[in-house]
C-alpha positions, -999 to +999 in steps of 0.1 A: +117+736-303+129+727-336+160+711-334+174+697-367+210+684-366+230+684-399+259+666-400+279+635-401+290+605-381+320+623-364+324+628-329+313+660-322+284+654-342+280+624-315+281+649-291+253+669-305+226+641-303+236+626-273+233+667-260+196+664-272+189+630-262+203+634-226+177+660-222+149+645-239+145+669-268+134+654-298+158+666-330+159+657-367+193+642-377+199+650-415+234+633-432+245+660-446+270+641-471+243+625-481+214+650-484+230+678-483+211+714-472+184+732-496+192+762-507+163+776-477+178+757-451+218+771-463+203+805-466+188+806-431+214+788-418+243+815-434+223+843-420+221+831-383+257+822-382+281+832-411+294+820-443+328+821-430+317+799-400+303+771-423+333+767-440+356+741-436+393+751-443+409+714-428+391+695-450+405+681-482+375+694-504+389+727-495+420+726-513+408+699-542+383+723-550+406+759-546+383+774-527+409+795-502+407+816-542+373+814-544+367+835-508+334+838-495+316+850-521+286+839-546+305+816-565+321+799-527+285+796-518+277+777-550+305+750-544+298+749-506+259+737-517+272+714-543+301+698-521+287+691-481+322+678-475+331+713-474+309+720-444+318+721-404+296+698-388+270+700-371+251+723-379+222+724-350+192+749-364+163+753-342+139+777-364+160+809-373+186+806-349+218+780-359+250+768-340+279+754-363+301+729-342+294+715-302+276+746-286+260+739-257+260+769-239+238+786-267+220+751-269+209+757-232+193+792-238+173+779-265+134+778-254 
């Protein structure tokens, strides 16, 4: 396994690490407010789970940034890339496959 873990110091991205540590599987933690995600990585990531999954509609970037208008289009994947505060964390990829938010249960049938 490939386990990078995108996110930020929130609980459930806590809960994520501590998941993977508990079981002695050796991840990659990326701060995503601070590094954000390549275009590759958003890409691979959109296509395993969604754009609509990745988006964060609670957070405050949502609204300061309109993007309930913008939909889920081209232009909403632009401003999602540009603004990782607009992103539900974690994000757990492990190769193609990705999980966005605590999901142990698929976590477990990863080999």
């Amino acid at each position: 396994m490939n386990i990078q873990i995108y996110g930020a110091k929130g609980f459930d991205t806590q809960k994520a690490e501590r998941y993977f540590k508990e079981r002695k599987i050796s991840y990659q933690y990326i701060d995503l407010y601070k590094y954000g995600m390549s275009k590759g990585e958003f890409e691979s990531v959109k296509a395993a789970v969604g754009i609509s999954n990745l988006i964060n509609t609670k957070s405050k970037e949502y609204e300061k940034l309109n993007m309930r208008n913008l939909g889920v289009g081209k232009a909403a994947q632009e401003v999602l890339l540009k603004n990782p505060k607009l992103f539900n964390t974690p994000i757990v990829r492990n190769g193609k496959q990705a999980t966005v938010g605590y999901r142990p249960d698929v976590w477990s049938e990863w080999d």
